[in-house]
C-alpha atoms as a printed R data frame, in Angstrom:
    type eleno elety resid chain resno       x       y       z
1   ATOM     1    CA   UNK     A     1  99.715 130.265 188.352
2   ATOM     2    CA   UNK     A     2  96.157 130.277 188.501
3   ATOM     3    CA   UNK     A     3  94.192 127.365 186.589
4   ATOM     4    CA   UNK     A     4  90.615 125.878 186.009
5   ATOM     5    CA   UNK     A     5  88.554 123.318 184.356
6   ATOM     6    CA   UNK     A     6  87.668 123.073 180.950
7   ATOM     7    CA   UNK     A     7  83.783 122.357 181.039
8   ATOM     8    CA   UNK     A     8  83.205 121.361 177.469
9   ATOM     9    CA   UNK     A     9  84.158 117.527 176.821
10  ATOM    10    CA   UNK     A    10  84.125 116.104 180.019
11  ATOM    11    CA   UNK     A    11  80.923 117.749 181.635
12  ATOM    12    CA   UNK     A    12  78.223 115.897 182.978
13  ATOM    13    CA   UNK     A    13  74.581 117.176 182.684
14  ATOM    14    CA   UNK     A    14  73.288 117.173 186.461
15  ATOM    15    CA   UNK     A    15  70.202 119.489 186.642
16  ATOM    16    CA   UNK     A    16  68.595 119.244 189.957
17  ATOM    17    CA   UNK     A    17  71.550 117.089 191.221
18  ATOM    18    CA   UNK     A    18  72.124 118.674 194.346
19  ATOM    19    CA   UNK     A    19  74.745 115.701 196.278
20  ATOM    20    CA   UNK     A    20  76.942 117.017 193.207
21  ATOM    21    CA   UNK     A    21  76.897 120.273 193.943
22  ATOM    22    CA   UNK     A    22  74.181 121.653 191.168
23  ATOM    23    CA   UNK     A    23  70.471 122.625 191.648
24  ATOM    24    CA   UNK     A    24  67.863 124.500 189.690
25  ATOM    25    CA   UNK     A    25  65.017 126.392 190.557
26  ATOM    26    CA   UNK     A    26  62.640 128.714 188.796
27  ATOM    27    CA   UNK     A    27  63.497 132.549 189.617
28  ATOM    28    CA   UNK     A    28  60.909 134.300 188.160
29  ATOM    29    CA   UNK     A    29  59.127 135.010 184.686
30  ATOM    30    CA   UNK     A    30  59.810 138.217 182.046
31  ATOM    31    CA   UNK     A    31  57.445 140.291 180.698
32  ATOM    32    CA   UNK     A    32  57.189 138.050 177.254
33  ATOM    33    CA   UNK     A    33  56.068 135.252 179.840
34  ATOM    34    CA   UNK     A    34  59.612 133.124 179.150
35  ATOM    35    CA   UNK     A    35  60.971 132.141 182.546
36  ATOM    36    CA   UNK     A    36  63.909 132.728 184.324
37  ATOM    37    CA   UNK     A    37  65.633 129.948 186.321
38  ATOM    38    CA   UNK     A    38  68.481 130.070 189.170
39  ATOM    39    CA   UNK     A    39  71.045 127.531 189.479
40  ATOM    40    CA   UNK     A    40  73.072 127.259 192.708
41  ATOM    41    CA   UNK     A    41  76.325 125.670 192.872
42  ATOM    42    CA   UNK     A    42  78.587 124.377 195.806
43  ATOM    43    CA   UNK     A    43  81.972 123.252 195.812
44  ATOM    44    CA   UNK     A    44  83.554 119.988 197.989
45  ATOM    45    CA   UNK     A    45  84.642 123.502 200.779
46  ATOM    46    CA   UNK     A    46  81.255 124.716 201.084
47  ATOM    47    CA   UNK     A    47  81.481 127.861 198.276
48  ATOM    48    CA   UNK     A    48  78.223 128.707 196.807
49  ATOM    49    CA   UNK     A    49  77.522 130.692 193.502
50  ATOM    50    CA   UNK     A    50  73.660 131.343 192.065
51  ATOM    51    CA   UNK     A    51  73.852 132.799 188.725
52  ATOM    52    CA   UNK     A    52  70.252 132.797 186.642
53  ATOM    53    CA   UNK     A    53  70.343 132.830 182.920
54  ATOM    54    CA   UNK     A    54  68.762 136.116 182.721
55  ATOM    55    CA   UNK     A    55  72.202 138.253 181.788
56  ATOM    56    CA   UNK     A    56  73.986 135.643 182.658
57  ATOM    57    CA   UNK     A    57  73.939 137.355 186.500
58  ATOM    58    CA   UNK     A    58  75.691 136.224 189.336
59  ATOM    59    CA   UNK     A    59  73.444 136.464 192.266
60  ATOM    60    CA   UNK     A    60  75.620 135.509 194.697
61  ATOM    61    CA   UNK     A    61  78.871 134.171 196.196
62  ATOM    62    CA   UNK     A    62  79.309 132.930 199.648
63  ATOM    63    CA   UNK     A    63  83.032 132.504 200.534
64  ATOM    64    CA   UNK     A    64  84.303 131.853 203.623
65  ATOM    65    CA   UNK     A    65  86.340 134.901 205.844
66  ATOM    66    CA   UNK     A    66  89.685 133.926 207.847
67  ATOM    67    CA   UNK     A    67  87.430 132.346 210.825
68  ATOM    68    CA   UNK     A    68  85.833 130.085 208.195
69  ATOM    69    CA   UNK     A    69  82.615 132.343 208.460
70  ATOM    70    CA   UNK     A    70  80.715 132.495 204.950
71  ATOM    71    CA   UNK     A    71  79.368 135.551 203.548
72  ATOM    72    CA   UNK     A    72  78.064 136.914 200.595
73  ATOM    73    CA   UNK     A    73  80.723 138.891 199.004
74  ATOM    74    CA   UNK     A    74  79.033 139.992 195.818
75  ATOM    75    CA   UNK     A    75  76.304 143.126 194.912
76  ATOM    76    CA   UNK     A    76  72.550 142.374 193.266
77  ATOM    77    CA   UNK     A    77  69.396 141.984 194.627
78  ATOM    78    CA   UNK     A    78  66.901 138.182 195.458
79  ATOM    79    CA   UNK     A    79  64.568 138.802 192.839
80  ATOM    80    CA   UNK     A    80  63.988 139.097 189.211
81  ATOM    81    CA   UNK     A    81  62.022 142.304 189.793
82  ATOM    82    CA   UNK     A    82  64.698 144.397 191.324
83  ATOM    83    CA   UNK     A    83  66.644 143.643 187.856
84  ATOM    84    CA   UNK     A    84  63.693 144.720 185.583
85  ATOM    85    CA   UNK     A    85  63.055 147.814 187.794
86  ATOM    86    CA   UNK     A    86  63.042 151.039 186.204
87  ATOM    87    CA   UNK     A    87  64.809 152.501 189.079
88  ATOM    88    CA   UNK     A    88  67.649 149.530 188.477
89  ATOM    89    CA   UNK     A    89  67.913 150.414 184.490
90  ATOM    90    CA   UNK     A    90  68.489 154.250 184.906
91  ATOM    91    CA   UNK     A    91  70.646 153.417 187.487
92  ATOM    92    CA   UNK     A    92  72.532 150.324 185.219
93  ATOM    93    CA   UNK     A    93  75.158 149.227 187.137
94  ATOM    94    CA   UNK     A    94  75.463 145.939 185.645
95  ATOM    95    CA   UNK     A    95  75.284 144.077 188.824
96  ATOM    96    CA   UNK     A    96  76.756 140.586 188.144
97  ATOM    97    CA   UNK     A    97  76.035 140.286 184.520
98  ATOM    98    CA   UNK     A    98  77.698 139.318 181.176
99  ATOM    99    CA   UNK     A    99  78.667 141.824 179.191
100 ATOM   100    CA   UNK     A   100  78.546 141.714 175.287
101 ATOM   101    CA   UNK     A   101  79.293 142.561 172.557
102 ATOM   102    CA   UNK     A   102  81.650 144.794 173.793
103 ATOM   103    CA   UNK     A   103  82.651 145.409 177.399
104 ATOM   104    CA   UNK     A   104  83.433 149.184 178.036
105 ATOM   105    CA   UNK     A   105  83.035 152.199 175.999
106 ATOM   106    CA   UNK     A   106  83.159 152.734 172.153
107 ATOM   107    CA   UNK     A   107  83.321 156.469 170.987
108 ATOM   108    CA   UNK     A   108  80.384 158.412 169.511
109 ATOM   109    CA   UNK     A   109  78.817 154.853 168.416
110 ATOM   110    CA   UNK     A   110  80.358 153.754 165.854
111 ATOM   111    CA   UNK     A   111  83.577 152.368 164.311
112 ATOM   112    CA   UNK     A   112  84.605 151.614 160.958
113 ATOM   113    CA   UNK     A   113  85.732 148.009 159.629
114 ATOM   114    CA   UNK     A   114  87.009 147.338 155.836
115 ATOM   115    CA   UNK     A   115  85.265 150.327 154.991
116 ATOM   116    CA   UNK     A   116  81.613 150.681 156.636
117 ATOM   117    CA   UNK     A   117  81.050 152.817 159.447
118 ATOM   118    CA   UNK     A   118  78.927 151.006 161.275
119 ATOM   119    CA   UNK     A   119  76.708 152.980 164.463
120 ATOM   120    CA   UNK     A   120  75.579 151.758 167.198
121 ATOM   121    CA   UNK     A   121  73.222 152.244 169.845
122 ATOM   122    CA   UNK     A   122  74.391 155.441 172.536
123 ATOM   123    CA   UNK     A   123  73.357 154.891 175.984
124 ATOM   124    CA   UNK     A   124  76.369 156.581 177.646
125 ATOM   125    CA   UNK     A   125  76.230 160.025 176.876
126 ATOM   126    CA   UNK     A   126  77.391 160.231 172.933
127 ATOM   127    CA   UNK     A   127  79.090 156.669 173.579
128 ATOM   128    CA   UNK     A   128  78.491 153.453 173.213
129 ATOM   129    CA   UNK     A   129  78.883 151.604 176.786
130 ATOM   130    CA   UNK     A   130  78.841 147.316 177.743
131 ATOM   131    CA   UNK     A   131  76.804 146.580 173.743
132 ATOM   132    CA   UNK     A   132  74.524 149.257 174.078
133 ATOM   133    CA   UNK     A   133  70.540 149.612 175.585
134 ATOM   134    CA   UNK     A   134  70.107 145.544 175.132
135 ATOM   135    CA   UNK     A   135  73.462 143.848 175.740
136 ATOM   136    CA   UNK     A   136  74.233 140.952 176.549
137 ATOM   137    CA   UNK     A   137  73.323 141.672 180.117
138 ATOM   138    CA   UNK     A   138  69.648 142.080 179.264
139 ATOM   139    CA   UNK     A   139  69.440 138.885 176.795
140 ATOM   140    CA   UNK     A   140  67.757 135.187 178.019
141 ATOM   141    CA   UNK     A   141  70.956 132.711 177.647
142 ATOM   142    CA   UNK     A   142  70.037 128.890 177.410
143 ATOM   143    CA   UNK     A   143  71.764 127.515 180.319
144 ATOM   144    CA   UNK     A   144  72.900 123.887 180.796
145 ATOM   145    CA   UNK     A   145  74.299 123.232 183.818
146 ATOM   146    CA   UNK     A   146  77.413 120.298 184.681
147 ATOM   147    CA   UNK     A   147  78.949 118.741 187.023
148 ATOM   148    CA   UNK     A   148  82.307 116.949 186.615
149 ATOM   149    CA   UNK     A   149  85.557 115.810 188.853
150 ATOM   150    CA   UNK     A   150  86.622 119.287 189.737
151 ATOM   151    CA   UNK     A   151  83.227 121.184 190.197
152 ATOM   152    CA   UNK     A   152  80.238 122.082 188.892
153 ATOM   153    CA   UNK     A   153  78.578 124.789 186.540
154 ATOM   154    CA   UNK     A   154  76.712 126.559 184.032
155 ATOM   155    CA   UNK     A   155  77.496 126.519 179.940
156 ATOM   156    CA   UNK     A   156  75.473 129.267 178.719
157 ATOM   157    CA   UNK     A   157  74.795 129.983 174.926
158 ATOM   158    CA   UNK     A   158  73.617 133.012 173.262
159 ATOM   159    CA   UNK     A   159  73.368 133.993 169.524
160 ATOM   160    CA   UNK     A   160  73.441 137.596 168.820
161 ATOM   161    CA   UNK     A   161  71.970 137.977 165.184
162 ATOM   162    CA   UNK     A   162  73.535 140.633 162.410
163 ATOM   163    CA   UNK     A   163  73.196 143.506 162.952
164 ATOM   164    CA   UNK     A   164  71.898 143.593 166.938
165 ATOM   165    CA   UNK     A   165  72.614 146.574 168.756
166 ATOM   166    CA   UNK     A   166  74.239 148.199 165.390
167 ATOM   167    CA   UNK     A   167  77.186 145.666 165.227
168 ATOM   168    CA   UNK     A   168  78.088 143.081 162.391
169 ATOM   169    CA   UNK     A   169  77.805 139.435 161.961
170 ATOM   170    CA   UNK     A   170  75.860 136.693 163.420
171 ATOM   171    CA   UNK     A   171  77.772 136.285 166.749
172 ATOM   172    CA   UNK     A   172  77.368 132.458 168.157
173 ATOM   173    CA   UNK     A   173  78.281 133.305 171.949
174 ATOM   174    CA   UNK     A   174  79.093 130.880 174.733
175 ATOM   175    CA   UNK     A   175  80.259 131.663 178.167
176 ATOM   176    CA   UNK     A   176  81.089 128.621 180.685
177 ATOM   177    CA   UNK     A   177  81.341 129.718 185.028
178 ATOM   178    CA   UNK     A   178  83.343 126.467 186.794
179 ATOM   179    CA   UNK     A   179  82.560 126.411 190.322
180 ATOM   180    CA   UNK     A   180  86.262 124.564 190.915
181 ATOM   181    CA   UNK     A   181  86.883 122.471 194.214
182 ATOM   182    CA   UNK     A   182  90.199 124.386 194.589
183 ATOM   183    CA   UNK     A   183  87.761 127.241 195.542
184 ATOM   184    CA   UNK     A   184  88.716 128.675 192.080
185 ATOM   185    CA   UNK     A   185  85.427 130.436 189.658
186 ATOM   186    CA   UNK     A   186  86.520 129.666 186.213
187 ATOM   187    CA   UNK     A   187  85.223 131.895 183.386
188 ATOM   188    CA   UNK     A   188  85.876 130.452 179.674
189 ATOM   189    CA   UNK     A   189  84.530 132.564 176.888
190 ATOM   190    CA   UNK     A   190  84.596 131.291 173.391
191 ATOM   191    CA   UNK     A   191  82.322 133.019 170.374
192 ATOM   192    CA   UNK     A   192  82.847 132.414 166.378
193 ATOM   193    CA   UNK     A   193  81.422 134.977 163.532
194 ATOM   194    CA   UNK     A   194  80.306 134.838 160.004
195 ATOM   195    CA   UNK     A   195  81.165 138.594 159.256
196 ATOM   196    CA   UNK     A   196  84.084 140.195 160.818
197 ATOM   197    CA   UNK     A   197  83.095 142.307 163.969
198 ATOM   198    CA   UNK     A   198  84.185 143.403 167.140
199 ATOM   199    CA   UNK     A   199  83.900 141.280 170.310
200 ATOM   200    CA   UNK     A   200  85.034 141.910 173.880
201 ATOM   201    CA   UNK     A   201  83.292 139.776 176.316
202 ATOM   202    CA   UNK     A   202  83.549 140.474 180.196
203 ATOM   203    CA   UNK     A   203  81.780 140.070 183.567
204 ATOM   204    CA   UNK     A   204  80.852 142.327 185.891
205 ATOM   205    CA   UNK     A   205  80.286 141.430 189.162
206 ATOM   206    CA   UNK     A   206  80.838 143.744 192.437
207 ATOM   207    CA   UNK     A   207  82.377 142.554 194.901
208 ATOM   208    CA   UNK     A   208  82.832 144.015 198.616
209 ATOM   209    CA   UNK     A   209  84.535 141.177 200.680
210 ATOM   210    CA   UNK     A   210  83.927 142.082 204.148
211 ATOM   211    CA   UNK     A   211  80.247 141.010 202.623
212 ATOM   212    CA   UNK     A   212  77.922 143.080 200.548
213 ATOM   213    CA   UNK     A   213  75.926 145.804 202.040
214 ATOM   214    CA   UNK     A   214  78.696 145.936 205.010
215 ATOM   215    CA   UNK     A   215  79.835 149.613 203.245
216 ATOM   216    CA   UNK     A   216  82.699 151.198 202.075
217 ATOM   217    CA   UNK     A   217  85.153 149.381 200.092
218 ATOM   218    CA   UNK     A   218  87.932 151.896 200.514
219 ATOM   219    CA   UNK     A   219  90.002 150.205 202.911
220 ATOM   220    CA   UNK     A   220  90.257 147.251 200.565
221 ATOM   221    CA   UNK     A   221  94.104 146.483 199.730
222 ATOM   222    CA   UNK     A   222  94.693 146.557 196.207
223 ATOM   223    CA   UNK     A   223  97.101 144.800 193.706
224 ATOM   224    CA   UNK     A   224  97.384 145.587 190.047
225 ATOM   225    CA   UNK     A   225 100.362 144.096 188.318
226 ATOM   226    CA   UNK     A   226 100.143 146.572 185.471
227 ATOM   227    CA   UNK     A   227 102.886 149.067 184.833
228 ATOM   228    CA   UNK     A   228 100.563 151.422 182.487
229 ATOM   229    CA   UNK     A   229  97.482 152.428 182.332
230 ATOM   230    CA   UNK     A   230  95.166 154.056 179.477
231 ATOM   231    CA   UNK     A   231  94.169 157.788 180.604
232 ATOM   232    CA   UNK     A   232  90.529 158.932 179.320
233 ATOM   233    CA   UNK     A   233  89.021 162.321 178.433
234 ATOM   234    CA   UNK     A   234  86.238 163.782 180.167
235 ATOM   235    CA   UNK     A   235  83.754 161.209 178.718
236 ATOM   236    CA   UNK     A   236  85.663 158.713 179.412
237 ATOM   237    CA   UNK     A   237  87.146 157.558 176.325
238 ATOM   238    CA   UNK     A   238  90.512 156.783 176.007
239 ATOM   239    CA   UNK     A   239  92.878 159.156 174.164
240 ATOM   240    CA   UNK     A   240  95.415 156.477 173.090
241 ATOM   241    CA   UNK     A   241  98.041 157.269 175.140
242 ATOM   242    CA   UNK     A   242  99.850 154.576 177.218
243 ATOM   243    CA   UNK     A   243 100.587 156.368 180.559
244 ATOM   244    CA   UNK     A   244 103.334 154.400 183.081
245 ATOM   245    CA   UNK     A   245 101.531 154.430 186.664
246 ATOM   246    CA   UNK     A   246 104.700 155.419 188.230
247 ATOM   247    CA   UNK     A   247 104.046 158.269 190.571
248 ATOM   248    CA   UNK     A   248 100.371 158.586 189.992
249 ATOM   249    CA   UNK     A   249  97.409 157.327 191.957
250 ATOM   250    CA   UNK     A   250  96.991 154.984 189.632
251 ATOM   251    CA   UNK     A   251 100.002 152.815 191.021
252 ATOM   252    CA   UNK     A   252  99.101 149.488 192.131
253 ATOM   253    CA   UNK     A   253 102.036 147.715 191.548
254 ATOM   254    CA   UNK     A   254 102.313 147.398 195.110
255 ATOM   255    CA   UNK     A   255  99.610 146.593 197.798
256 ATOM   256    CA   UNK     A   256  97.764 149.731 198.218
257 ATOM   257    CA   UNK     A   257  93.911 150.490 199.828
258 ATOM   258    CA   UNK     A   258  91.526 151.583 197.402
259 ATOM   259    CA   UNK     A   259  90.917 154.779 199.349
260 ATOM   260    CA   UNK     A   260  93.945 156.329 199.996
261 ATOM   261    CA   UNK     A   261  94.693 158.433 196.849
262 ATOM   262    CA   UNK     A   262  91.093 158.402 194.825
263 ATOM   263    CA   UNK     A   263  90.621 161.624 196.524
264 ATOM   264    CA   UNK     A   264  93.988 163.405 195.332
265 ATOM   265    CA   UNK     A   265  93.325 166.167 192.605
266 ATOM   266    CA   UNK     A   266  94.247 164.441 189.695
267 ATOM   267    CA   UNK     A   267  92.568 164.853 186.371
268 ATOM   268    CA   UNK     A   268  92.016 161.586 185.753
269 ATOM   269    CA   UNK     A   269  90.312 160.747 189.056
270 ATOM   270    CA   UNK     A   270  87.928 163.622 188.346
271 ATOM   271    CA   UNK     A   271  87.127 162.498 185.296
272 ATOM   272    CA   UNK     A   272  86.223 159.161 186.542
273 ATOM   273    CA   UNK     A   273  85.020 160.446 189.555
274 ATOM   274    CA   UNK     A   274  87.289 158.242 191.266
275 ATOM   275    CA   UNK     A   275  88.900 154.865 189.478
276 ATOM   276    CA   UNK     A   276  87.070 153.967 186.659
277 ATOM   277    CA   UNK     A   277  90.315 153.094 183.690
278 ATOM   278    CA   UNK     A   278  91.892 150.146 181.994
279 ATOM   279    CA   UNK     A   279  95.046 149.021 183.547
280 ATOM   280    CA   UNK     A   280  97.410 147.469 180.520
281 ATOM   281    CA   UNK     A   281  98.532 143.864 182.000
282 ATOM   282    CA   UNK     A   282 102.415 143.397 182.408
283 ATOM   283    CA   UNK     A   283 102.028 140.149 180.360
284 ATOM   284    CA   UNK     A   284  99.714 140.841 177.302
285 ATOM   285    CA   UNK     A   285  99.863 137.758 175.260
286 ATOM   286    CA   UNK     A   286  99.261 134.608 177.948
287 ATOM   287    CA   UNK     A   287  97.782 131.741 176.767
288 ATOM   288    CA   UNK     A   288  97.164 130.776 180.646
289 ATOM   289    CA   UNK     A   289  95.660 133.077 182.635
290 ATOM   290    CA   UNK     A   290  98.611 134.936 184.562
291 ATOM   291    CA   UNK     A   291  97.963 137.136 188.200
292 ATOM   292    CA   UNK     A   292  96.423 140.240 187.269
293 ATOM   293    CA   UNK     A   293  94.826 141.543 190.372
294 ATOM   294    CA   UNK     A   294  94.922 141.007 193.823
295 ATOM   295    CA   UNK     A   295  92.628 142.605 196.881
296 ATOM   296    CA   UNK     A   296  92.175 141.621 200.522
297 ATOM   297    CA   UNK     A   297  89.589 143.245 202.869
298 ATOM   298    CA   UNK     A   298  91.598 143.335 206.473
299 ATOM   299    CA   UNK     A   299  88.897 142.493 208.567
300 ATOM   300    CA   UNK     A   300  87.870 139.823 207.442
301 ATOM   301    CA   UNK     A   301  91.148 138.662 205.891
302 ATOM   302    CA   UNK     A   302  89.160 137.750 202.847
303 ATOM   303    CA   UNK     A   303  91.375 137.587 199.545
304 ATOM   304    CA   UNK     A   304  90.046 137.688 196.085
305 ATOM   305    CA   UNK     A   305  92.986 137.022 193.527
306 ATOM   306    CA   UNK     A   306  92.120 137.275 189.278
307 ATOM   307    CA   UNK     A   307  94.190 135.861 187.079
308 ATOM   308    CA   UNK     A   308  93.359 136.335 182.992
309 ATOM   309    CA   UNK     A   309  94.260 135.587 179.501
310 ATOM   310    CA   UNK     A   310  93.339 139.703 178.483
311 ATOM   311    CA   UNK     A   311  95.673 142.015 178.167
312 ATOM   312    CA   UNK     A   312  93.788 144.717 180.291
313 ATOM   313    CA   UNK     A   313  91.422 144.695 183.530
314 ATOM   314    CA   UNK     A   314  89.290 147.777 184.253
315 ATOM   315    CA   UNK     A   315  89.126 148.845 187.802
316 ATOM   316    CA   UNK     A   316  85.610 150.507 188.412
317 ATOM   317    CA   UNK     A   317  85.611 151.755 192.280
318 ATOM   318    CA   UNK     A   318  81.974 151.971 192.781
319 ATOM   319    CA   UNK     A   319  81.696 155.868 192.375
320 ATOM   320    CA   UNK     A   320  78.113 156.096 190.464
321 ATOM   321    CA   UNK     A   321  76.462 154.354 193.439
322 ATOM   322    CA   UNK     A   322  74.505 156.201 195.226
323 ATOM   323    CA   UNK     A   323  72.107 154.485 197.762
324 ATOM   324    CA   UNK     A   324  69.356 154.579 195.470
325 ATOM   325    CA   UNK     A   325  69.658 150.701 195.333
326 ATOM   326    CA   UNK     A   326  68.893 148.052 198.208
327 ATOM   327    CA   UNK     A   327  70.825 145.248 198.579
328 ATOM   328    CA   UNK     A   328  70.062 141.472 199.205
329 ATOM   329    CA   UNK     A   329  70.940 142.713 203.254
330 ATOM   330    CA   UNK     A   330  68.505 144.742 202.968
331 ATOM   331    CA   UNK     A   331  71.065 147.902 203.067
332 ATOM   332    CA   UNK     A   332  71.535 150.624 200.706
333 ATOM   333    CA   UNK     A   333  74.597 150.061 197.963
334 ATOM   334    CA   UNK     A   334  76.058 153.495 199.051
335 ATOM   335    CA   UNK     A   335  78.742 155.299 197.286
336 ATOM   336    CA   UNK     A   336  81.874 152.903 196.677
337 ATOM   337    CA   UNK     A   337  80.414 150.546 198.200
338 ATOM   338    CA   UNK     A   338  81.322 147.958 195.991
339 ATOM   339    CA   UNK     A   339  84.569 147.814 193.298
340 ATOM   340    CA   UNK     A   340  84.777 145.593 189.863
341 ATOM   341    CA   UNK     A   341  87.723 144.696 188.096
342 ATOM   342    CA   UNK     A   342  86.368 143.484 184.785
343 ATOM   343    CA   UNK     A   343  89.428 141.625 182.601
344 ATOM   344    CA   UNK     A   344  89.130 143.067 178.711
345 ATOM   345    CA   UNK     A   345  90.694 144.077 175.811
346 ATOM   346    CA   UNK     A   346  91.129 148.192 176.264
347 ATOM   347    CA   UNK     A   347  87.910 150.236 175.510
348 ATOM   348    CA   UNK     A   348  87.676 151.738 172.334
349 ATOM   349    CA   UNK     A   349  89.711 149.713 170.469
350 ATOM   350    CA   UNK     A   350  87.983 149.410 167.085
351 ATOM   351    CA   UNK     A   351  88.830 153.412 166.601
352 ATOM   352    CA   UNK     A   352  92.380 152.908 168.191
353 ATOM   353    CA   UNK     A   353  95.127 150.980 165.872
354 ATOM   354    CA   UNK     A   354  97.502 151.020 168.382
355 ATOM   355    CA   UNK     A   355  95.463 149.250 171.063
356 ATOM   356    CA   UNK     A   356  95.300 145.360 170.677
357 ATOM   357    CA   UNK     A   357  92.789 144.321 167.930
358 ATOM   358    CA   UNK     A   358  89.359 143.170 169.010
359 ATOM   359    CA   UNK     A   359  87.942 142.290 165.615
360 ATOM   360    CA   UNK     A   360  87.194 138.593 165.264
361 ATOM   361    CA   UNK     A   361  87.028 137.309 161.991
362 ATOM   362    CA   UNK     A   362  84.887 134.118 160.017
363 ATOM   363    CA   UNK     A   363  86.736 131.270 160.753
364 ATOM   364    CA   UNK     A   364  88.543 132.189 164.126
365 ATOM   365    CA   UNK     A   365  87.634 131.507 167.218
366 ATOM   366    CA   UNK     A   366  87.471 134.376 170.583
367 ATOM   367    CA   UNK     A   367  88.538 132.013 173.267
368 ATOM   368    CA   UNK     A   368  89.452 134.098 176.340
369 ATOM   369    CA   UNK     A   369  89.840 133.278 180.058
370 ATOM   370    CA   UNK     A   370  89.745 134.431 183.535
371 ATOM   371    CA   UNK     A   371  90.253 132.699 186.834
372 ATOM   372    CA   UNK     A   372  89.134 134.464 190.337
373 ATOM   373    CA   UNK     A   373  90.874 132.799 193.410
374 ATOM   374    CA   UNK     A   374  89.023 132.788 196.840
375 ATOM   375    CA   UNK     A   375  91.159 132.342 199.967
376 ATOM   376    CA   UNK     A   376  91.458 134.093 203.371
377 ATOM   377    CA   UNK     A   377  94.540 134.828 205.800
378 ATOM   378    CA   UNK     A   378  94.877 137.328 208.976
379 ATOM   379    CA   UNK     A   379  98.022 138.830 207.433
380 ATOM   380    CA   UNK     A   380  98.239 140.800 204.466
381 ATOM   381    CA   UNK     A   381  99.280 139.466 201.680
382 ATOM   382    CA   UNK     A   382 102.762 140.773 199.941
383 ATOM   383    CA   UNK     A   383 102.950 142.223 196.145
């Protein structure tokens, strides 16, 4: 099984530390004049991670290939600009960001808890998508960065007042990356309310690991270990149904590249316009994260593996880019060009009482979390 570090307790504050593996620099400055810093992190095997606490973003991740070559293997751009961009917003692709208060779609914005239908903001068509026009992805998060026996990192904290973005409660938010030495990114979620409300917190990085910009992610080998999947309508909502994989192209039990059945005629492809659906987890209720996903790019022998604590993980192949947006490379992030697999509870699930519960209520604590696995190997890996 997959593990990580718990941050909180035994962290030591080590800003500008770099022998420890942690260093801070400014990144830029928002409109409202409130600046944005970038902290880089590097493990005892030479990984390195920036993340800024502007959305929480990861920049980048340089992980080595099966000749002990690093590259970066994740999408986003070198400066704060290219995020602000108008051309980036239309586009919103979420490169690398947090996502809160609720990852993935909610339908016709709005929901109803203990009696009050509450709205939300619609950015997503007539849906509510990643917490609306300013998520979390688009939010300043104080940052405190760490450094301890097993790695380094970044606690970030964010409080999401009642009634922001149309949800309830006063939402104290904080999110914790661990840079591991066992070449492990640790993500520990934890948020507490003071009015019952909806919460499903997830990250969404892109990830190509033959190295971002390098093109098509198609030939990426895939691994789901979910026997089920939730199928959407056309707006890509779900419609409740729990749908077994089995004979589909949505089977992923074994390893299978991305791009050998997203082009099959199959309603639910077109409706994603390739893969864009929650997978439901073959173990549901982990308190350690257990092997969700597995992928591993052939040339380069890379091999991402994502273990989690959720009981779903969408897969999101890339299929709205376009090559509109330019990469850190300097090369266009062309169609499915880049894939996520973003761990979750399953969209929609305040207006779906048979999907798992995501309302969190005063006095409980959300404590969620997901592990991703670097490692490379000339072989391919079995299921």
């Amino acid at each position: 099984m997959l593990g990580g570090a718990e941050a909180q307790g035994s962290a030591d504050t080590a800003s500008g530390d770099a022998a420890r593996g942690v260093d801070k620099s400014v990144f830029g400055q928002l409109p409202d004049g409130r600046q944005v810093d970038v902290y880089r992190f590097t493990n005892a095997n030479g990984i390195e991670m920036r993340v800024i606490n502007y959305g929480g973003i990861i920049l980048s991740l340089k992980t080595p290939d099966a000749q002990g070559e690093f590259d970066d293997i994740v999408l986003g751009f070198d400066s704060l600009e290219e995020y602000l961009s108008d051309e980036y917003r239309q586009a919103n692709p979420y490169f690398g960001a947090l996502i809160g208060r609720y990852g993935n779609r909610i339908a016709g914005g709005q929901f109803s808890l203990d009696g009050e239908t509450h709205s939300l903001a619609t950015n997503d068509g007539d849906n509510h998508l990643h917490g609306g026009r300013q998520g979390f992805d688009r939010v300043l998060w104080q940052a405190e960065p760490f450094a301890n026996d097993e790695g380094a990192g970044l606690v970030l904290r964010y409080t999401s007042e009642d009634g922001e973005e149309g949800y309830p409660g006063r939402l104290e938010t904080e999110v914790t990356y661990t840079l591991t030495d066992a070449d492990e990114l640790v993500v520990d979620y934890r948020a507490t309310t003071d009015k019952p409300t909806p919460v499903n917190l997830t990250q969404h990085s892109y990830f190509n690991l033959e190295g971002e910009g390098s093109g098509s992610i198609l030939d990426h080998h895939l691994t789901i270990h979910a026997d089920a999947f939730t199928p959407v309508d056309d707006t890509l909502i779900p419609t409740g149904e729990i749908r077994p994989v089995a004979g589909t192209p949505f089977d992923f039990t074994q390893p299978t590249p991305i791009g050998e059945r997203i082009e099959q005629d199959n309603e639910q492809l077109t409706f994603g316009k390739g893969y864009d659906h929650n997978f439901v987890l073959a173990e549901q209720t982990a308190s350690e994260p257990v092997l969700a996903a597995r992928v591993w790019e052939p040339d380069s022998g890379r091999l991402l593996e994502i273990a989690t604590t959720e009981p779903g993980i969408q897969f999101y192949s890339g299929n709205f880019l376009a090559g509109d947006l330019i990469g850190k490379r300097g090369q266009a992030y062309e169609h499915r060009s880049g894939f996520a697999l973003e761990t979750q509870h399953y969209p929609d699930s305040p207006n779906q009482a048979n999907f798992p519960s995501t309302i969190l209520e005063p006095g409980e604590t959300y404590r969620t979390r997901t592990v991703y696995r670097f490692s490379a190997q000339e072989e391919a890996p079995g299921s």
